[in-house]
Structure formats: structure tokens, C-alpha cells
C-alpha positions as CSV (number, residue, x, y, z in Angstrom):
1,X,0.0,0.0,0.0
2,X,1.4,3.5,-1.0
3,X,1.1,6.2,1.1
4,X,-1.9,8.6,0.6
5,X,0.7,11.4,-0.5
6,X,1.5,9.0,-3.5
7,X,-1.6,7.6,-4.2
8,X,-3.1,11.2,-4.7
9,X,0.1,12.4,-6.6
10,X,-0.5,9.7,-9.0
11,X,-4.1,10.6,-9.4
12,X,-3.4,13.9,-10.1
13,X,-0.3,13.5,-13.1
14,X,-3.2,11.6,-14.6
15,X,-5.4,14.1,-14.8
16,X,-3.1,16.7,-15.6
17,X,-2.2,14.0,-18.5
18,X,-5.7,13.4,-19.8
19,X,-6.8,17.2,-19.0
20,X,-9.4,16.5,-16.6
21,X,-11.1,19.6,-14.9
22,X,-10.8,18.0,-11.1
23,X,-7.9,16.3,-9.3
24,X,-7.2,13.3,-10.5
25,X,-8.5,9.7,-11.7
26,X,-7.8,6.3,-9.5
27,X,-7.3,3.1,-10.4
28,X,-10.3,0.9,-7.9
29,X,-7.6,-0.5,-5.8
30,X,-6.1,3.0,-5.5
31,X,-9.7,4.4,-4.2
32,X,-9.9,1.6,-1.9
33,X,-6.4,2.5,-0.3
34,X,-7.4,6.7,-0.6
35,X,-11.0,5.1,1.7
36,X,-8.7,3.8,4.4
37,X,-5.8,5.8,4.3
38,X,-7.9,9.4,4.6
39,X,-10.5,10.0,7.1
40,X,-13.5,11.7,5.8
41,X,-12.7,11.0,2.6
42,X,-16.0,9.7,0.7
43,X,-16.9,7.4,-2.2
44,X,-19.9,8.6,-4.1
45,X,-21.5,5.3,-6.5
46,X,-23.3,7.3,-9.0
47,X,-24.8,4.5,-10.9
48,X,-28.8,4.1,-10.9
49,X,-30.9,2.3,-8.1
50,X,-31.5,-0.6,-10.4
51,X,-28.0,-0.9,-10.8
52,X,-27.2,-0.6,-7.2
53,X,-30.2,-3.5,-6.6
54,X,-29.3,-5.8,-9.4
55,X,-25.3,-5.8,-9.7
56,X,-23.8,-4.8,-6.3
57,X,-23.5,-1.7,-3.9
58,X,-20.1,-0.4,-2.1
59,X,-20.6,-0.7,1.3
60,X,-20.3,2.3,2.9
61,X,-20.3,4.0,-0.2
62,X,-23.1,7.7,-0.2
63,X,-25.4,6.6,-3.0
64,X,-26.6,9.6,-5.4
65,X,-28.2,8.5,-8.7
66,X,-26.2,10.6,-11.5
67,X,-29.1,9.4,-13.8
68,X,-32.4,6.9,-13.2
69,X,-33.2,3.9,-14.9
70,X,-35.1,3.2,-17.0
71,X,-34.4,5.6,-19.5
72,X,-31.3,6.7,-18.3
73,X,-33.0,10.8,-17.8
74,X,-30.1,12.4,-15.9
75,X,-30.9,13.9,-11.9
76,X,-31.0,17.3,-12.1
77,X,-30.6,17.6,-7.8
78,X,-27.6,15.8,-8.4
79,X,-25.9,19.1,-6.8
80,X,-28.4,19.6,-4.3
81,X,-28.3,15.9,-3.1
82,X,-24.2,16.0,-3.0
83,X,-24.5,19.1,-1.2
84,X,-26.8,17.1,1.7
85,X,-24.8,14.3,2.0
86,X,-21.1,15.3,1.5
87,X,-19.1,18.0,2.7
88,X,-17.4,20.5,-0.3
89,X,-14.5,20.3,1.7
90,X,-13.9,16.5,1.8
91,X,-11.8,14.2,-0.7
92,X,-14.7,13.0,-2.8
93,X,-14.0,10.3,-5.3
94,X,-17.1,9.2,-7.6
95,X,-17.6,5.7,-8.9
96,X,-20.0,4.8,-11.8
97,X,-19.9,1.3,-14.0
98,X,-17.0,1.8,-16.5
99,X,-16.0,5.2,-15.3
100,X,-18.3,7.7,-17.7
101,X,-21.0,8.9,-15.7
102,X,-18.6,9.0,-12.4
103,X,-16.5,11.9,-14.7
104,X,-19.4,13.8,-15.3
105,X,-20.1,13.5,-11.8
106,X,-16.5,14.7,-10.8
107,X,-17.2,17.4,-13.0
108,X,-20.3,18.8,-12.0
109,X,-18.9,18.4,-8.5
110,X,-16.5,20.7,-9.7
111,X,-18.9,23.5,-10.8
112,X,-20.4,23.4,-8.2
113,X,-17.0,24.2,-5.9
114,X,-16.0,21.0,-4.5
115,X,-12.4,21.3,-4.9
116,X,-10.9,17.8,-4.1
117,X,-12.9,14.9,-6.7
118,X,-11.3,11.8,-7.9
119,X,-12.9,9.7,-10.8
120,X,-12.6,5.9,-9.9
121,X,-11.4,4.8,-13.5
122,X,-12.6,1.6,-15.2
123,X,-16.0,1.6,-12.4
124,X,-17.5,-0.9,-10.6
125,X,-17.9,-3.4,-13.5
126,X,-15.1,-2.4,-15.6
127,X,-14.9,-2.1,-19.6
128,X,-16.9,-5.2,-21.5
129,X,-14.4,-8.2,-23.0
130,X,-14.4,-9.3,-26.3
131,X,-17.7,-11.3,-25.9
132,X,-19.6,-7.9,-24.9
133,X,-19.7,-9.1,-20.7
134,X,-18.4,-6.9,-18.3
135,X,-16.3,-8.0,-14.7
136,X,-13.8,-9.3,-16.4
137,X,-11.6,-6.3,-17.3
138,X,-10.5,-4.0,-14.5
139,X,-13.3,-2.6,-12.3
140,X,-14.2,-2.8,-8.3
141,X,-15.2,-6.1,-8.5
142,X,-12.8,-7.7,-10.9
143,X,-9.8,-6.0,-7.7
144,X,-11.7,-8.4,-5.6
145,X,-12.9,-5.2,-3.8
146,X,-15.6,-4.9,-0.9
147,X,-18.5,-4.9,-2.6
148,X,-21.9,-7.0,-1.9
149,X,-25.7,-8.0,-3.5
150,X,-28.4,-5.6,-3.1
């Protein structure tokens, strides 16, 4: 395990790299370490409460829908809900399934002046194989991360 100095250093030369607008992108594994290594720090799972029923939730993750199945229509309290539940001063890092919707998330956090997000790269599923399935290329559960059935 690195030390959270490193961890959060790496994070941030890969945003400066890929020319993200918050402070950085973690591997899963990474996020996990960030969760115990910093108190206060907070994962947000952005995915959709049918995703959260029927794939798997973080445990003690804060759950805010970035959009709501079916239909996928986006949340517009997004903000207001962040607001409620996490502090604009903590280390928030934001986990989607493959990584897409937690950037927008990061970003919007952003805006809105949080000034310390993280995007959990590669989600809590990970990027589909050849055969179209995901949880089998990177992701929370692939790193054999907490993680447990609606």
C-alpha cells in the first residue's frame, strides 16, 4: 500500500495528462487504499438504483443517482443531493460502472465548488471483453474489492 501522499500524486499527473477539470482519476484498488488511508474521505456510487439492486452496492459508499433507470434521464438535484450528503471540503471520489457517468459526476462536483474529486477509472464493472460481458476487465469487483448484493 502506497502512502496517501503517492496515491493522490499519481491521481493527479493523470489528470493533468488526460486534461481532466478535477484532481485526479484512481485506479479501484487506489480508491480503496485513498477510503482507508484518509478520514473523511468519501466514495460517491453514482450508478442508478437498479444498478445498485441488481449488480452490487459499495458498502459504505453515499449513494446519489447521476441518472435513473429506465431511461437513463439524468438527476437534475444531483448538486443539491451531493450538497446534503457530502461536505465541499472533503476528498470525494465518484464511482460509476465503467467510469463515464462518475466523470461527469466529478465534474459537476467541480462547478459546483468542490475542490478535491477523484474519478474511480474503469467503475464498478469495468470495460466489456471481447464477448460484450463486463467483470472481467479491470473494475471494483474484478480488484476483488468490498462490494456486496443488493
Amino acid at each position: 500500500m502506497g502512502t496517501l501522499s503517492d496515491l493522490l500524486a499519481l491521481a493527479q499527473q493523470r489528470a493533468l495528462n488526460l486534461g481532466l477539470p478535477y484532481q485526479g482519476a484512481l485506479t479501484p484498488g487506489e480508491a480503496w487504499q485513498v477510503l482507508q488511508l484518509a478520514p473523511g474521505a468519501k466514495l460517491v456510487d453514482v450508478r442508478s438504483r437498479a444498478e445498485l439492486d441488481w449488480v452490487g452496492r459499495v458498502p459504505a459508499a453515499v449513494e446519489i443517482e447521476w441518472a435513473s433507470w429506465p431511461g437513463m434521464q439524468r438527476n437534475t438535484n444531483f448538486v443539491s443531493q451531493l450538497r446534503h450528503q457530502v461536505d465541499p471540503e472533503a476528498l470525494v471520489m465518484f464511482l460509476c460502472r465503467s467510469g463515464a457517468r462518475s466523470d461527469g459526476a466529478a465534474r459537476a462536483a467541480v462547478e459546483a465548488g468542490y475542490s478535491n474529486c477523484y474519478n474511480v477509472l474503469e467503475g464498478f464493472e469495468g470495460d466489456k471483453d471481447a464477448n460484450g460481458q463486463r467483470n472481467r476487465i479491470g473494475g471494483w469487483r474484478h480488484a476483488g474489492l468490498p462490494w456486496h448484493q443488493g
